[in-house]
N, C-alpha and C positions, 0 to 999 in steps of 0.2 A: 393374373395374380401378381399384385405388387406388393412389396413393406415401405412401411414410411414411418414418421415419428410425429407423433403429436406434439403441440407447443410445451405442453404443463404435465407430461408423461415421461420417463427413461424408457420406459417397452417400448420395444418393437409392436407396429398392430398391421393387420395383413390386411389386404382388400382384395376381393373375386366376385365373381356375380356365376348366376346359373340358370340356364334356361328349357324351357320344356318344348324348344320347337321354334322355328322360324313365323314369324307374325305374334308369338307371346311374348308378356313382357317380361323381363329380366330381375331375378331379385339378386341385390345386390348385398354383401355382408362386409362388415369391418370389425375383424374381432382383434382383440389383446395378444400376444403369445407370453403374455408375463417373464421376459427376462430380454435384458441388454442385451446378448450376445448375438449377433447377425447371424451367424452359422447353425447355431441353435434356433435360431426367428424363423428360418427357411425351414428346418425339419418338422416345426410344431405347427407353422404355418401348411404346411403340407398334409399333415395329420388332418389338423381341423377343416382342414378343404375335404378332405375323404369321407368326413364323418357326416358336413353337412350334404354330400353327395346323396349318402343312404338315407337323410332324413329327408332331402326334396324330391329324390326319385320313390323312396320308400320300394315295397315286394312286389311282385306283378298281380295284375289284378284282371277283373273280367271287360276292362277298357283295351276294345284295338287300337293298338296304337299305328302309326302308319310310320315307314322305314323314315322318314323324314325325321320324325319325332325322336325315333329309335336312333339313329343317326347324331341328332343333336347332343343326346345325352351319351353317346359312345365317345363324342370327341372332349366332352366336359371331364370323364374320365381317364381319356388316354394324356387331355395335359395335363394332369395330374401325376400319370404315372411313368408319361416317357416325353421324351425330349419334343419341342415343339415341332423342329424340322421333320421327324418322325410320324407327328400327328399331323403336318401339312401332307406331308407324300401320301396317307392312308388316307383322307379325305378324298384328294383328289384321283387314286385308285378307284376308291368305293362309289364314287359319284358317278365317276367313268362308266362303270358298270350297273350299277342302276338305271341312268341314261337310257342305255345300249337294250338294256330288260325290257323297259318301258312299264317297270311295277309301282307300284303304289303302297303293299302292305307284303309283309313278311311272308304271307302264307301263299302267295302269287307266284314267287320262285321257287323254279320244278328245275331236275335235272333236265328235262326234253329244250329246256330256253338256255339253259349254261352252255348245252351242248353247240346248240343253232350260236348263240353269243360267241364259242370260244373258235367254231369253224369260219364264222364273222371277221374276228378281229383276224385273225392269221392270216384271212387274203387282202386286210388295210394296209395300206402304206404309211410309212411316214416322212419326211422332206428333214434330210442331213443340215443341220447346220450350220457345216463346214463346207461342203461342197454342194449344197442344195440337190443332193442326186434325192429320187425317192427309192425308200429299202422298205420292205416288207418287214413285219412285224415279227420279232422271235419269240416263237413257243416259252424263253423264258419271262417276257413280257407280260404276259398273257398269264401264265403264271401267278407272277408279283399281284396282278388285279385280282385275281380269283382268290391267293388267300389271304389280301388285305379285306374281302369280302366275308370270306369264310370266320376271319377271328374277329370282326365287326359281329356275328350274326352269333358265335360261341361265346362271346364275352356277354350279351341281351341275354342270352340264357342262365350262367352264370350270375348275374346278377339278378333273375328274377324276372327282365323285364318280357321276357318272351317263354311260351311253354317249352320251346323244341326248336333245333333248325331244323327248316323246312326240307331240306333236299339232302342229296350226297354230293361232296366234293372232288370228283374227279379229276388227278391233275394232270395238264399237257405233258406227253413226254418230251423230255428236253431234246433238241438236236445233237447229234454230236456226243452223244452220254452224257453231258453235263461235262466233260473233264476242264480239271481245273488248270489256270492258267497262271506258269508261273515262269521266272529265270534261273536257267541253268548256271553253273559255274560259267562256263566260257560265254554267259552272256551277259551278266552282271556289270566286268571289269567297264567291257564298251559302253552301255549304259550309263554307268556312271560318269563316265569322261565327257561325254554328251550332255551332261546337266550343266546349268548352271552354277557359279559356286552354292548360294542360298538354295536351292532345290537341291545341290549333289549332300549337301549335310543333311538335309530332312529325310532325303533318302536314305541315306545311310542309317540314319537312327532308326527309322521304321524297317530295315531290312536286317538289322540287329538286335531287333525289343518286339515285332511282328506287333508294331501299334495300330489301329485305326484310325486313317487318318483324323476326324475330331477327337481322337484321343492323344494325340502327337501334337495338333492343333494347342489346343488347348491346356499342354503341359507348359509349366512352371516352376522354376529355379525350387522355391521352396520343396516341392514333390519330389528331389532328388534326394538318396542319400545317398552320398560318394562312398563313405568311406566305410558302408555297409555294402554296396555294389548294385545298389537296387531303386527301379524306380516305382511310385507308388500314383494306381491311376484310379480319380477317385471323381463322383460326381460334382461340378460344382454349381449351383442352385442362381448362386449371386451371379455368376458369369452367363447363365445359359447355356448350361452345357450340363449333362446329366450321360454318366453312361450307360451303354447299351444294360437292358434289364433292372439298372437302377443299382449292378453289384459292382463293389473296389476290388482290386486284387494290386500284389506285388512283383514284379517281372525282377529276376537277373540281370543283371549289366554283364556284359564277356571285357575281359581287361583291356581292348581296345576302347570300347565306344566310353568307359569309364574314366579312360584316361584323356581321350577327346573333348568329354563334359567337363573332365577337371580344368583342362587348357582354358574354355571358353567359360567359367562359369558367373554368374556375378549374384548376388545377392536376392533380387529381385526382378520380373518380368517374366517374358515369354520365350521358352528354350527356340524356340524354333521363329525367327522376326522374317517379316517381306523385307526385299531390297532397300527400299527408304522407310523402313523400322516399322515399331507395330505388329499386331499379329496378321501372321502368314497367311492368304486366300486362297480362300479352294478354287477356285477356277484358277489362278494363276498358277498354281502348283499343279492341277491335273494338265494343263497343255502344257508344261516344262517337262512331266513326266510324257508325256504324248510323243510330242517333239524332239526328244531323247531318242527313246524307240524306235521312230522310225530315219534318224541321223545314224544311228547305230546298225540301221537295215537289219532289224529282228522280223522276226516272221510273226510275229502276234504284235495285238494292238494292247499295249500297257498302260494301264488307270494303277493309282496311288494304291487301291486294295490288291493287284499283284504282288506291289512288294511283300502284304502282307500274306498273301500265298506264298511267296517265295520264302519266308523265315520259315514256317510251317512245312513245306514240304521237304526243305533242307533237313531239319531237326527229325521227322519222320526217315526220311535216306542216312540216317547219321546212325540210326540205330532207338532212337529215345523211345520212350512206351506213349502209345495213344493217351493214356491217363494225363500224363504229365503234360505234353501238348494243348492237353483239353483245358489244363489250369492255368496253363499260361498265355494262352489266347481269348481268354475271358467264356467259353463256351456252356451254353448251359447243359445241352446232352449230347452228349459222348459221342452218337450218331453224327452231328455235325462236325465233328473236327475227325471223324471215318473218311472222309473225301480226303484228305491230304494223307493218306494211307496208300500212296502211287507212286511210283520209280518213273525215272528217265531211263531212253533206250541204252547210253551207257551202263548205268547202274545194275540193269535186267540182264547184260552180258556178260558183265563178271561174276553176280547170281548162280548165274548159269554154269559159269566155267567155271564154281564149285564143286558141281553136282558131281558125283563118284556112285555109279550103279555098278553092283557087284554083274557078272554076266557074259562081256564083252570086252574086250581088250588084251592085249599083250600079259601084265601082268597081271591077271585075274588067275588063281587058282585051276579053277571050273570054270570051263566056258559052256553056256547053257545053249543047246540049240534051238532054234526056232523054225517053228514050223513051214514048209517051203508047197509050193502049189508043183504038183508034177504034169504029166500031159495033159491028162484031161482037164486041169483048171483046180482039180480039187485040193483043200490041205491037205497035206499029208505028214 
């Protein structure tokens, strides 16, 4: 989907095409959005992409369609509705496992092949990057494929184009319980002295705002308001950047990092620039954070979304209520931002060395006795 301008026109008019499948042909549209304003072109332009979605796909009907078909029109709708990086990694998930299936139509996937599929991939390997070792596949991998699957196969339904998903989604359990991975106080300070300066300030920002990083990325001078204390993260359409669910919110500034903004701030551009200007790259920012970590000799492997575990589980050790957590990390149910609901073993110890049970001790009134095993074993 693009906007452009006609010669003899002030509107903005959008163009998209849509298609029913790989080997048909494509119809293409170029409609009006009737108003000058770019920002407004991109909303109406989005609108009318949705509308001709429902009129080229129309309700389901007594035509099998085959996962391919189904497929095509799940990703016509997901760039409409979420960011394209988004809609490339769900493709390439879904296809993975399709592949792997060996199905053809919807009704062909049974629990007894997810099963055989996800016992499959757990004993594949796959060849490190970095060090070319090969590592076995983690149950949370395996995962990610299964319900980029599952909400490919729930959204067909929802929209009509399928009666029912076919099977149950049964999910791997995670290794390790899942727990999350974040920095303590005393790991923080070295971490950051380990950055570079351009990485030690993007870290900083993300571990005082618990930004993601495309949302840190792609912040801008305008989106600040200093003197309110708050920054403001909002989709932007013309950039290619859209956030997570497609919702804005407004985070707190704490009077450091606000007063940090204020030092550096200018008029226009990107808060956060690479070394020789421009906006900051993700690859170059996750191996400065990588490279940090393990300079710093921490004992976990830190990616740029740790920092954002780390603001999150701070605020959660600090006392703050899950609600508030939940609104300030963008979260849609409450459930997900329940994970950062976890103490360090410090924090458990002092916990602890609150606890005061009437019963036992010096100065307890009443001491309660407890029941003792005498000869023969038994209580008594």
């Amino acid at each position: 989907m693009r906007l452009r301008k006609k010669p003899n026109s002030p509107y903005w008019y959008v163009d998209f095409s849509l298609s029913r499948g790989r080997g048909t042909p494509r119809r293409h549209y170029s409609l009006s959005t009737h108003t000058k304003d770019k920002t407004l072109a991109w909303e109406i332009a989005r609108a009318r992409q949705k509308e001709k979605l429902r009129e080229f796909y129309g309700v389901a009907s007594n035509t099998r369609l085959s996962l391919e078909e189904l497929l095509q029109r799940y990703m016509d709708w997901l760039r409409v509705h979420r960011a394209e990086r988004t809609a490339q990694r769900a493709e390439s998930a879904i296809r993975n496992v399709l592949v792997r299936l060996k199905v053809r139509f919807p009704d062909e996937i049974s629990s007894e092949k997810l099963t055989a599929f996800r016992k499959r991939r757990l004993r594949e390997a796959r060849v490190l990057k970095r060090t070319g070792e090969r590592k076995k596949l983690s149950a949370f991998t395996v995962n990610v494929e299964i319900r980029h699957l599952r909400a490919f196969l729930r959204r067909c339904v929802r929209s009509k184009w399928l009666a029912q998903v076919p099977c149950d989604f049964d999910m791997v359990k995670l290794r390790g319980g899942g727990r999350v991975v974040f920095l303590t106080q005393e790991e923080v300070g070295p971490f950051l002295e380990n950055l570079p300066a351009w990485a030690r300030w993007a870290a900083y920002l993300i571990l005082n705002t618990g930004l993601r990083y495309e949302e840190a990325a792609f912040l801008e001078w305008p989106d600040l308001d200093l003197e309110a204390g708050e920054v403001w993260v909002q989709s932007k359409p013309d950039r290619g950047f859209h956030t997570k669910g497609g919702k804005a919110r407004s985070i707190p500034l704490t009077p450091e990092i606000a007063a940090e903004l204020a030092g550096r701030r200018k008029d226009s551009g990107w808060v956060l620039e690479a070394p020789g200007g421009g906006q900051m790259k993700r690859q170059s920012f996750v191996k400065a954070v990588r490279v940090a970590g393990e300079r710093a000799t921490l004992p976990k492997r830190i990616t740029p979304h740790v920092l954002r575990h780390t603001y999150a589980s701070h605020l959660a050790m600090s006392g703050v209520d899950i609600q508030t957590i939940k609104e300030l990390l963008g979260h849609s149910s409450i459930l997900t931002t329940a994970i950062y609901m976890h103490t360090d073993a410090e924090h458990r110890r002092r916990a602890v060395a609150k606890l005061r049970m009437p019963g036992i001790g010096k100065d307890t009134e009443r001491v309660i006795q407890f029941p003792s095993r005498g000869e023969s074993g038994k209580l008594t």
